[in-house]
C-alpha positions as CSV (number, residue, x, y, z in Angstrom):
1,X,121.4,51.9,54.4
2,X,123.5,52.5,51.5
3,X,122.7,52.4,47.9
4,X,125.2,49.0,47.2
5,X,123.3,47.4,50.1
6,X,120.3,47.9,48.7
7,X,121.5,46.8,45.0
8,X,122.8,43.2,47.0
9,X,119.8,42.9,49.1
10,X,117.5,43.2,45.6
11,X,119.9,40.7,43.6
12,X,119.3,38.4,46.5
13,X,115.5,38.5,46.7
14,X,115.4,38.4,42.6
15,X,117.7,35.1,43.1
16,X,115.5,33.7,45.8
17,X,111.9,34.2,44.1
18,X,112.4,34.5,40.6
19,X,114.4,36.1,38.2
20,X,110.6,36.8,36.3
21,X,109.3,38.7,39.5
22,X,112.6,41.3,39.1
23,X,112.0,41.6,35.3
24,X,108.4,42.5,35.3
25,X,109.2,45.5,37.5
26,X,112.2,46.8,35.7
27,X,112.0,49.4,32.7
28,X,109.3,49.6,30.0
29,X,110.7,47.4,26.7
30,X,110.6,49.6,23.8
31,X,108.2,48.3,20.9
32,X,108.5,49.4,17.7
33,X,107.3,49.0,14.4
34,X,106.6,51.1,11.1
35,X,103.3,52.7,10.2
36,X,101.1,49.5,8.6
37,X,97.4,48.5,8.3
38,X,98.2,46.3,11.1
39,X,99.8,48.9,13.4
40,X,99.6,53.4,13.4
41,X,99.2,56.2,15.1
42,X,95.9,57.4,16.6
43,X,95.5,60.2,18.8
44,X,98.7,59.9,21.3
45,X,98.2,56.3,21.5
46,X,99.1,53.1,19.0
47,X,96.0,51.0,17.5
48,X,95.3,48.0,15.1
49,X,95.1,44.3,15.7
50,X,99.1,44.3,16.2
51,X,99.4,46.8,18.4
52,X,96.5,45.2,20.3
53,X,98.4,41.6,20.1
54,X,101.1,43.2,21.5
55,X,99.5,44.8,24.4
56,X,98.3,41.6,25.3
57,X,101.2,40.1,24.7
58,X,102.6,42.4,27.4
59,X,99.9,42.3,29.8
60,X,100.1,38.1,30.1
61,X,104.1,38.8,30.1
62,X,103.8,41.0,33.0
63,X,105.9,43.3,31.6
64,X,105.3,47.0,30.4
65,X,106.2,48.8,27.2
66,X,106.6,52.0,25.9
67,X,105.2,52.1,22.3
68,X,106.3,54.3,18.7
69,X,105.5,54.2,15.5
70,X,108.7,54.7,13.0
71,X,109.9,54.6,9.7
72,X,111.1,51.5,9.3
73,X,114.9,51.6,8.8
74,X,114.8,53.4,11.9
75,X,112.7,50.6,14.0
76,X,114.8,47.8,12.3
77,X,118.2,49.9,13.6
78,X,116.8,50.3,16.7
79,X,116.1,46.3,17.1
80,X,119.2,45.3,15.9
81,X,121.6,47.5,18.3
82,X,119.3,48.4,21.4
83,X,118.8,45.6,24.3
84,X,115.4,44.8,25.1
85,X,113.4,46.2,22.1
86,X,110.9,44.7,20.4
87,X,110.3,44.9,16.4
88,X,106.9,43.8,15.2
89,X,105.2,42.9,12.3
90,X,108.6,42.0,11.1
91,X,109.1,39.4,8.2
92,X,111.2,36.3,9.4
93,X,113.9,36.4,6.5
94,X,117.0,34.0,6.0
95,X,119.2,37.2,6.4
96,X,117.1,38.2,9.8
97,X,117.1,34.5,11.1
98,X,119.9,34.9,13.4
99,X,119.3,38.9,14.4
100,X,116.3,38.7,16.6
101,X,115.1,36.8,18.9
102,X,111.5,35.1,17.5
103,X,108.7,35.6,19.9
104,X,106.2,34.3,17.9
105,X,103.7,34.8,14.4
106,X,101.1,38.0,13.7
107,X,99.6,37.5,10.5
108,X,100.5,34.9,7.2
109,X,101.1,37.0,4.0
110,X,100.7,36.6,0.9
111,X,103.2,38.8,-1.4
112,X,102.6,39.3,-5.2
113,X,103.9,41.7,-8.1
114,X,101.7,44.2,-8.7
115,X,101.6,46.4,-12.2
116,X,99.8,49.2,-13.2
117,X,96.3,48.1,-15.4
118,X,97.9,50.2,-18.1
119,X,101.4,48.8,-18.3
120,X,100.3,45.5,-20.3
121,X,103.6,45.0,-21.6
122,X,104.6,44.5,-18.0
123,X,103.7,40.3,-18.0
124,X,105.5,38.5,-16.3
125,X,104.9,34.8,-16.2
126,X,107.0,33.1,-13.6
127,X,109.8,34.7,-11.4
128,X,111.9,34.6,-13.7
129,X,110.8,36.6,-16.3
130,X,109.8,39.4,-13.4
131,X,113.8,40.3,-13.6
132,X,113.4,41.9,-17.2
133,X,111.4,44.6,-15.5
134,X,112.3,47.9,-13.2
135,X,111.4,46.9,-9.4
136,X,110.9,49.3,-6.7
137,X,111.4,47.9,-3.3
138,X,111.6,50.0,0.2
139,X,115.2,50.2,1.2
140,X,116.3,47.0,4.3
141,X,112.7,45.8,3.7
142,X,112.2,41.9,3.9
143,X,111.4,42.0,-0.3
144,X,114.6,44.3,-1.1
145,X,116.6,41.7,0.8
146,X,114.4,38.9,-1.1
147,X,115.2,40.7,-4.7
148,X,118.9,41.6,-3.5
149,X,119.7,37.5,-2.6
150,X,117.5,36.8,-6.1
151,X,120.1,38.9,-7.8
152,X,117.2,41.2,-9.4
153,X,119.2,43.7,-11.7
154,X,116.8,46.8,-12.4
155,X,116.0,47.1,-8.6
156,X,115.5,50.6,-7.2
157,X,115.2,51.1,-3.7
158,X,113.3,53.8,-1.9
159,X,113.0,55.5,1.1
160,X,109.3,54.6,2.3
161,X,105.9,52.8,1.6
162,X,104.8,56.8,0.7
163,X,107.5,57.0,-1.9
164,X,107.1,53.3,-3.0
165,X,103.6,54.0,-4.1
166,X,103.8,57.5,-5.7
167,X,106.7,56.8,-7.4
168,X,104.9,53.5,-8.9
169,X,102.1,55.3,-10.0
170,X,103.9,57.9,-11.9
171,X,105.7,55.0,-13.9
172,X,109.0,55.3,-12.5
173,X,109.5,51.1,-12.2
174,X,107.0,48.6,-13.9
175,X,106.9,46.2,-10.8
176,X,106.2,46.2,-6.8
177,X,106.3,43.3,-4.6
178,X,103.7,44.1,-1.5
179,X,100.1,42.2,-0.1
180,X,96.5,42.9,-0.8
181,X,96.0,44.7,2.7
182,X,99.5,47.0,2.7
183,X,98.6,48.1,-1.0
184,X,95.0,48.9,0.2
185,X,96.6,50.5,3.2
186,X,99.1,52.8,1.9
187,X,96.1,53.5,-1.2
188,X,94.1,55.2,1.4
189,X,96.9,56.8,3.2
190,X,98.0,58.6,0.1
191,X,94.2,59.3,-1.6
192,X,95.6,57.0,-4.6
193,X,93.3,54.8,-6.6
194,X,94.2,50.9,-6.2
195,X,91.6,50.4,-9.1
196,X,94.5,51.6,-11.2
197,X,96.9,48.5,-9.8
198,X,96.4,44.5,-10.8
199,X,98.0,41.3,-9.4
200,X,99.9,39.8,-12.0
201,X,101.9,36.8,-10.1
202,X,101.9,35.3,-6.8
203,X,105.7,34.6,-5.0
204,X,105.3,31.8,-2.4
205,X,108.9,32.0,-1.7
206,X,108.4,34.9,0.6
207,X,104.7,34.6,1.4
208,X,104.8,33.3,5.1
209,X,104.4,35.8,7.7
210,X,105.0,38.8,10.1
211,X,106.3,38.3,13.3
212,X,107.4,39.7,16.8
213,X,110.9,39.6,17.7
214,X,112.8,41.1,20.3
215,X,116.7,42.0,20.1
216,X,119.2,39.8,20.5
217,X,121.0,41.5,23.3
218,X,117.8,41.1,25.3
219,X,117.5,39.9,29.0
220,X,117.2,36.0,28.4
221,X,114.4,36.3,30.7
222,X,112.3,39.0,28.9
223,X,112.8,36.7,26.0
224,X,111.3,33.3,28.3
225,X,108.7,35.5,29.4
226,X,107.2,36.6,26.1
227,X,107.4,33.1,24.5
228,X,105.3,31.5,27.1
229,X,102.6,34.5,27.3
230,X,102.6,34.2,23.6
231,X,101.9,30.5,23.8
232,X,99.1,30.9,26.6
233,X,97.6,33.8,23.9
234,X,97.0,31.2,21.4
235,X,96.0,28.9,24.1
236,X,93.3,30.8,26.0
237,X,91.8,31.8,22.6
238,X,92.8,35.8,23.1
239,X,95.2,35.6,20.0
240,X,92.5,34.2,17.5
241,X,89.8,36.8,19.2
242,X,92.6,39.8,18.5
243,X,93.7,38.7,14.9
244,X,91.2,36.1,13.7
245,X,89.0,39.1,12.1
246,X,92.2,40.5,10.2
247,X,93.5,37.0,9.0
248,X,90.0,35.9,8.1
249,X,89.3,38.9,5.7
């Protein structure tokens, strides 16, 4: 039997039992996301209560997935122009509305600007008055779109979360825009002391939450499939038991 009869007998059977049956045997989806508190490397494999989410996520799906951790411009490329990738613990932005197709929440955040202890002159009291100060955001990240659309005009944008830090620390912009379990994150990651760092004003316009989303040019299926094993997750109780701990602390 020829390979093109086997390719129409296939389409035929997928047609007559399900498109989902065909989907959940075809090639692993590629999940992405950066290095975070939620998600990293550990050994050869992927851990923290994202990762596990999504593993889950996957298993109910009966779908597979072959998982990397990536700086993130590179994992938010690779989402945008690759079919059937998934990009988690992404922040649901107006400018990423219509990119990604929205599988479904992680965690709520909570985003505020964060000076050195030292830097008292650095007070701001309302949004506003944040803009008289140096900001250092990391480059495509959901707050240097948020400053960028607020028009913030001492913004400096850098490379990574590494960077980001360090270069705070040593004074090189007054201001960064992150949440309590990043900073404490990316303090222990680079041996730096958080004692040294102080909230100094909340910003509820972008404190809402990290998601999952798969790319746009997706399989329409994939897309069904994830949606309704994400809604039988927070129906069955797994997605509270994966991420209940983390949201809770």
């Amino acid at each position: 039997m020829s390979k093109n009869h086997i390719s129409v007998i296939l389409k035929v059977v997928c047609f007559l039992v399900g498109s989902a049956v065909c989907v959940s045997n075809a090639s692993p989806l590629l999940v992405i996301a950066e290095d975070s508190v939620l998600q990293y490397r550990k050994g050869n494999s992927v851990a923290g209560p994202a990762a596990e989410l999504m593993k889950a996520l996957l298993a109910e799906a009966q779908l597979t997935g072959d998982f990397k951790i990536v700086p993130w411009s590179r994992a938010y490329n690779t989402a945008l122009n690759r079919p059937d990738t998934i990009i988690y613990s992404i922040a649901k932005t107006p400018e990423r509305a219509d990119l990604f197709n929205w599988i479904g929440e992680i965690i709520p955040l909570k985003y505020q600007f964060y000076r050195l202890k030292s830097s008292t002159h650095v007070n701001p009291t309302n949004i506003e008055q944040s803009k008289a100060f140096t900001i250092g955001a990391i480059s495509r990240g959901a707050i240097h779109q948020y400053l960028r659309r607020e028009n913030y005009p001492k913004l400096v944008a850098v490379a990574s979360p590494t960077s980001h830090i360090r270069m705070f620390m040593n004074n090189r912009f007054d201001l960064i825009v992150i949440d309590s379990s990043s900073l404490n994150k990316v303090c222990v990651t680079t041996e730096l002391d958080c004692s040294l760092i102080e909230a100094v004003l909340p910003i509820p316009q972008i404190s809402n939450s990290l998601y999952i989303a798969l790319s746009n040019s997706s399989d329409p299926q994939i897309t069904q499939q994830l949606k309704e094993a994400y809604n039988a997750l927070k129906n069955n109780g797994r997605y509270q038991q994966i991420m209940g701990p983390t949201i809770e602390k």
